[in-house]
Structures are given as structure tokens and as C-alpha cells.
N, C-alpha and C positions, 0 to 999 in steps of 0.2 A: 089590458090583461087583468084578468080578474087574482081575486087573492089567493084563490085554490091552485089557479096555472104554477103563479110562482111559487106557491107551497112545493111543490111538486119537482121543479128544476131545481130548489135548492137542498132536496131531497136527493137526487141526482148527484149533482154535484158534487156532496160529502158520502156519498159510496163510492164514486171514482176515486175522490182522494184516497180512504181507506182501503180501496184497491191496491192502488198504486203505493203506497207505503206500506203493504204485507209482501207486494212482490219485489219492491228495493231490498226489505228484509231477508228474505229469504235467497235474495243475489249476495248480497253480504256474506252472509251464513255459507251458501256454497262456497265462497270465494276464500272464505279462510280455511273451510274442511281440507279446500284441495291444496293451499298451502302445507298447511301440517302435513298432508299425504305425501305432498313431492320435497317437500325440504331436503331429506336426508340424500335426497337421488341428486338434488341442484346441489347439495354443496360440496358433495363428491365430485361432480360436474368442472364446478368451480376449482377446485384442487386442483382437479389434471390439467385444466389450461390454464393455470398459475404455472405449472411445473414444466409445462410444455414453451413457457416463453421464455426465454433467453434475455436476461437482466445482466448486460454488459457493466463489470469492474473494472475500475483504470486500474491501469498497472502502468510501472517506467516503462514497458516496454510494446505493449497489445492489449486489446478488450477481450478479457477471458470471462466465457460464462460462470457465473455462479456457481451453478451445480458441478460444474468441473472440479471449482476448486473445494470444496465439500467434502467431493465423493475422492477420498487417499484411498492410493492403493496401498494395500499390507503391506508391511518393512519385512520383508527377510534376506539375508545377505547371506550368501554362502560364503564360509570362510575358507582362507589360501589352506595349501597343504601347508607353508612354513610357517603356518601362525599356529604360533602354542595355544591350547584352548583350556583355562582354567574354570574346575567347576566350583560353585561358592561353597564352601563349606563354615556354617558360625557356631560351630562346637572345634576346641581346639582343648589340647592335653597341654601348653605349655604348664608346667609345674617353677608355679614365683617363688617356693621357698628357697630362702637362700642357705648355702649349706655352711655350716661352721665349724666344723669338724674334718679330717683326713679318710680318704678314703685308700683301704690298699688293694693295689693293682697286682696281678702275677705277670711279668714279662714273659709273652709268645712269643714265635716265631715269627722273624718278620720287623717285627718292633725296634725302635730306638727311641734315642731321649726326647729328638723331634715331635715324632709322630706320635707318641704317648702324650706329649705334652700338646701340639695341637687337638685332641681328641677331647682333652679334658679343658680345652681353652684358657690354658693358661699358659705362662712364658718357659721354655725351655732351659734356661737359668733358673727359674724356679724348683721346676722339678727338679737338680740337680745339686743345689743347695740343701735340699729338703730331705736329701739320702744319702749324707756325705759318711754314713755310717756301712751302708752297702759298696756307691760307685765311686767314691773317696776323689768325689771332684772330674774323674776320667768318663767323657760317655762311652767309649769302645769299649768299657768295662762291663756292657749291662751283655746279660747273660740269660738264657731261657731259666724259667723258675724261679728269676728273682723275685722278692716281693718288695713295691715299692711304695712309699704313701704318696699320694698327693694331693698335697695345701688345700684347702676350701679358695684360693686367692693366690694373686702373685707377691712373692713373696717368702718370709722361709717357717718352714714349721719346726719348730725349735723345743726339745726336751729340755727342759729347766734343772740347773746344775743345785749343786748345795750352795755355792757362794756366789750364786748369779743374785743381782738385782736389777729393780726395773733400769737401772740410768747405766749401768756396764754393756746391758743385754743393746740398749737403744745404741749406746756409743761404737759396739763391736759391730753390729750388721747397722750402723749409720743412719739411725731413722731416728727421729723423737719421743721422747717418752709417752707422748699423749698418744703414737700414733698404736701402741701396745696397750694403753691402759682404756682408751676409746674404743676399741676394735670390740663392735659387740659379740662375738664367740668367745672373747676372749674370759667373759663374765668377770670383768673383775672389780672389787672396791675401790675406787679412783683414790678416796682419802684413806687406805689400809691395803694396799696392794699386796696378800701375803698370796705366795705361791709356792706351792711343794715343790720337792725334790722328783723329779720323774713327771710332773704335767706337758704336757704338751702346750706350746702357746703359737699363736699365731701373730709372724713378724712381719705384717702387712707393708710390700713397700721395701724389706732388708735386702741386702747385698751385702756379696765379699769377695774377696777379688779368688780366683780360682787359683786351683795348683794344682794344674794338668800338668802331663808330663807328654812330652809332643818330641818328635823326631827330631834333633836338630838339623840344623840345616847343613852339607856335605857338597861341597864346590870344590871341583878337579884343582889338583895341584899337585906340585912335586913331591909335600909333605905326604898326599895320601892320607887315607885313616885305618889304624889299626885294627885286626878283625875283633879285638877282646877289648874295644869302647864300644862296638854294637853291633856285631855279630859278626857271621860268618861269609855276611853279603858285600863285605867292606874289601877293599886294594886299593893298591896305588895305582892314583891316576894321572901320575906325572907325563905321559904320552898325549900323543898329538890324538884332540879328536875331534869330532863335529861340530857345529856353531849352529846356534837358531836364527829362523827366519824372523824374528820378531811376532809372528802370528801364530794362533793354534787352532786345532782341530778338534772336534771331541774327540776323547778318547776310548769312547764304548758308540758303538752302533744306536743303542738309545738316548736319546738327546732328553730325557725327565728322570728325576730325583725319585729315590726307590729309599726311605731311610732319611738321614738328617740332613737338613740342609744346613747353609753357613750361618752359625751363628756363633756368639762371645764363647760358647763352650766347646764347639767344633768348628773348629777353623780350617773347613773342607765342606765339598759336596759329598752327600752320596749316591754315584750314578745308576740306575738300573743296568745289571749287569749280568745274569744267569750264570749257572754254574757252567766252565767252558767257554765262552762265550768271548771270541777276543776282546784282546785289549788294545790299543793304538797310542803311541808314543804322538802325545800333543803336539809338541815342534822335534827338528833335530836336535843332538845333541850328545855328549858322554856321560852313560852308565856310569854312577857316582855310589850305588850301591843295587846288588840283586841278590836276594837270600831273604830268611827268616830273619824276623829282628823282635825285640820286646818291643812289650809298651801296648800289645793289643791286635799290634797291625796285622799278625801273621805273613804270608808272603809280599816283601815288598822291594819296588824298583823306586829309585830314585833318578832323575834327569837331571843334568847340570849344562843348560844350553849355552853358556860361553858370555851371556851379554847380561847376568844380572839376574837370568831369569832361572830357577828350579824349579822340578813339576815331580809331586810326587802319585804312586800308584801303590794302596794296599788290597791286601784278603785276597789275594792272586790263588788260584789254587794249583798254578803252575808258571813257571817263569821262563820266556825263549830267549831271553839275552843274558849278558854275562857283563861283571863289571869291570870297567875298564873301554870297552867294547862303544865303538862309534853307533846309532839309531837315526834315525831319521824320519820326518814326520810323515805320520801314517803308516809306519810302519808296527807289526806286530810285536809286543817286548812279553806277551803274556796272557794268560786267559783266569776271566771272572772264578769268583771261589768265595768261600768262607769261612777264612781260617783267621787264626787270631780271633778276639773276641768279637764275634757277632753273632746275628739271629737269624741272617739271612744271606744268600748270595749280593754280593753290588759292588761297587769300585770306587772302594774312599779315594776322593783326588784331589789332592792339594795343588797350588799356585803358589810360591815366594818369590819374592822380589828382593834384591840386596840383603837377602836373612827374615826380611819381615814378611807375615803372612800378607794376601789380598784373596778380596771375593773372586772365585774364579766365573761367577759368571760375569764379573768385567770385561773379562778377554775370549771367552768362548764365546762363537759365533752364533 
């Protein structure tokens, strides 16, 4: 083979090569263009049969897909009709300051020492203390138009005398001197305690023992009671008459407190009772007193059931029995009213036992 032949094939052969390496190139070249072009369609692709396979979770109990557990349905619960449904509210008007000073009340209608004194959240002894200038200890004595103060506190609010001082004042309503000279309303100089005549001070914590004046107590017997120790509702009961069954009844159709309940300063309920409105004799027994009497009560029956037990009934604004005169329980002795001192119709009702008072709602049913 001469020099020129093979000139010639090796001439050849490096434009094949160079052939064939412009068209690998350009396979390349298309190969990535149509990447880039389809990418976004493939990995959208890709997606949905990811989300289409079911990637089984152990559970204690079954293999729950994945996307199951993922996809929560909305919480809404519809609530019962007996469920209270409170809306939030974070604006609130309580008022912190504390008050230091007496505030005066005008007695309405309606009102008593109870119900005044739970309003103003304080102790009904309190407020009763604290007016001994008005109700002189007595609560049947509160009256429409009175005006009453009451305390910043429980406790007594006290007009300071000319010859009071602080260790008389502690010793009389039975508190400590600190518990007056501490009392911040009370502003005062703990080493100089001078206090006018006429100030008001607050006796945080005092007490004194009351002096009510209450109905005594009137149990059938030969002696009787005369009508000029308390009134006109008074006879001899030395006659035969009824005995109690040991148990009681209410003695008003309303079975809830209208007025004061039992407390150290009335030692009675007061029943809800409307004007008219019977009244019922708690147990049997004998009529020990029926009339008008002082003291507040206005029209009052008194019961003397034979075994220890008396039951009394006032502010009747009418009376169906007579004294002397046998009752029986449940029966009618008289109808609701509001005589004697009160503010409203209701049915003060006592309980005594051997002379001493008891809560009647011990023995009412």
C-alpha cells in the first residue's frame, strides 16, 4: 500500500470520529433539554403515586393508612339543651377598693335585718349592733324609712364617747386594742391614739351580748296568765286540752324564708306568708295565748303542745282561734298579715323547747 492510500484512510477515519462525537453531543444536549421540559409534569407524577400508596401504621390494634390518620375531621360538638353555655368575657367591673367608712341604708318594704345584712355581706349581728340607737337591739323594730348605717366590716361601728378610751372601748365590745388601733379606716396614731368626741370608729371583730325583749314563754296550767302581764290574748288554761304528736308541719303553705332567718338576734324564722293567706297550727295542742301583744309581734297565737314543746305564730292580720281552745295539726289558727312591726307580710315562727328557744328548721320537715 503506497503512502498516499494510507494518507487517505487515516484521513477517513478522523472525520468518522469527529462525526460521531458532534452527534453523541448533540444526543446529550437533546437529553437534558427534554429533562428540563418534563421535570415539573414527572414530579407532579411522582406525587400523586406517592399519595396514592397506602403506607400501612402499626397500631395496638390494625394497620391504618397514613393519610387516614392525617386527614381529622372538624371538632364540633353540639351542646345538650341542660348544659349552661358561658361566653368568655376578660373585662370585669369588680371594684377592689376596700370600703372604710359606713354606708346609710333607708329601710323599704320588704326588708329586715337578715336580708339587709346579707346584701351588704356582712353578719346580721353586725348590723344590729351598729344601730342600737335606732333598733335598740330588737330586729321586729326595723321600720319602713328607717335610716340605718352599715359597718365597712363585721363588727360594730361605734360613736366615740367623751370618756371612752382605746382599752375601755376593746374591753366593752371584747376585742384587743390593737384590733382598733390596727384597723386601717380606722387612721389612727398607734403611739398617740387621740380620738374626738363624736368620731365614728370601726370595732372590727366586737360583740355584746343583746337585749332583746322576746315573748316569754306561756305553758298551760292552773295558774293561767293574767291579761295585764301581756295582753289581751292571755286566760286560764287550767282545762283539759290537746297534746302534740311529737312532729310538725309547716305552718304556711310556703315552705322558703321571706325576711330573717334564725339567727343570735332572731330566734325565729320568717316564713313566706301573703297577706290572708292561712296559717296552720305545726302540731296539736292548747291555745296559750291569741290577741294582740307588744314587743313588735302584732297579732299573735301562741301553742302549748303538752310534751315540752311551744310553737309560736306572729303579724297574723287575723286570728280563727281563741285562747284556752284545743288545735290540732294542720289545722287553721289564723291568716298571714303585717301588723306589729314589719315591712312586709310573712309569718314569724318560733319553736321552744322546756323555755329555751331551738332552730325550727330542726324539726320542720
Amino acid at each position: 500500500m503506497t503512502e498516499e492510500i494510507k494518507s487517505e484512510i487515516n484521513q477517513n477515519k478522523n472525520s468518522s470520529i469527529v462525526w460521531v462525537s458532534w452527534l453523541g453531543a448533540l444526543f446529550v444536549a437533546a437529553f437534558l433539554i427534554s429533562i428540563l421540559f418534563w421535570q415539573p409534569n414527572i414530579a407532579k407524577s411522582m406525587s400523586d403515586n406517592h399519595q396514592e400508596k397506602e403506607t400501612p401504621v402499626e397500631t395496638s390494634s390494625a394497620k391504618i393508612p397514613r393519610e387516614v390518620l392525617a386527614s381529622m375531621p372538624e371538632f364540633a360538638v353540639e351542646p345538650k339543651k341542660d348544659v349552661l353555655i358561658r361566653n368568655i368575657d376578660t373585662h370585669t367591673e369588680v371594684d377592689h377598693k376596700l370600703r372604710t367608712d359606713a354606708i346609710s341604708y333607708t329601710v323599704e318594704s320588704g326588708d329586715s335585718v337578715f336580708s339587709i345584712a346579707t346584701k351588704f355581706d356582712i353578719s346580721p349581728e353586725s348590723l344590729l349592733w351598729s344601730n342600737y340607737d335606732v333598733l335598740a337591739d330588737d330586729p321586729h323594730s326595723l321600720a319602713i324609712g328607717q335610716v340605718l348605717q352599715i359597718p365597712p366590716t363585721n363588727g360594730i361601728w361605734y360613736q366615740w364617747q367623751s370618756k371612752d378610751t382605746v382599752e375601755s372601748v376593746a374591753a366593752k365590745y371584747k376585742v384587743d386594742t390593737n384590733d382598733i388601733l390596727l384597723w386601717f379606716g380606722n387612721k389612727l396614731d398607734i403611739t398617740n391614739p387621740s380620738i374626738d368626741k363624736g368620731t365614728y370608729v370601726m370595732i372590727p371583730g366586737g360583740q355584746r351580748e343583746f337585749q332583746q325583749w322576746v315573748v316569754p314563754t306561756i305553758a298551760r296550767g292552773p295558774a293561767g296568765v293574767s291579761t295585764n302581764i301581756l295582753g289581751p290574748g292571755s286566760c286560764d288554761t287550767s282545762g283539759i286540752g290537746a297534746y302534740g304528736t311529737g312532729t310538725f308541719v309547716w305552718p304556711a303553705s310556703n315552705h322558703y324564708i321571706s325576711g330573717n332567718d334564725y339567727w343570735s338576734g332572731h330566734l325565729a324564722i320568717d316564713i313566706a306568708a301573703g297577706m290572708g293567706a292561712p296559717i296552720y297550727a305545726a302540731d296539736s295542742g292548747m291555745v296559750v295565748y291569741a290577741g294582740p301583744i307588744s314587743g313588735g309581734y302584732g297579732n299573735m297565737v301562741m301553742i302549748d303542745h303538752g310534751n315540752g314543746y311551744q310553737t309560736l305564730y306572729a303579724h297574723l292580720s287575723s286570728i280563727s282561734t281563741f285562747c284556752g281552745g284545743s288545735v290540732y295539726q294542720g289545722s287553721i289558727i289564723g291568716f298571714g298579715g303585717s301588723t306589729g312591726n314589719s315591712t312586709g307580710p310573712h309569718l314569724h315562727f318560733e319553736v321552744r323547747y322546756l323555755g329555751g328557744f331551738i332552730n325550727p328548721w330542726t324539726v320542720l320537715p
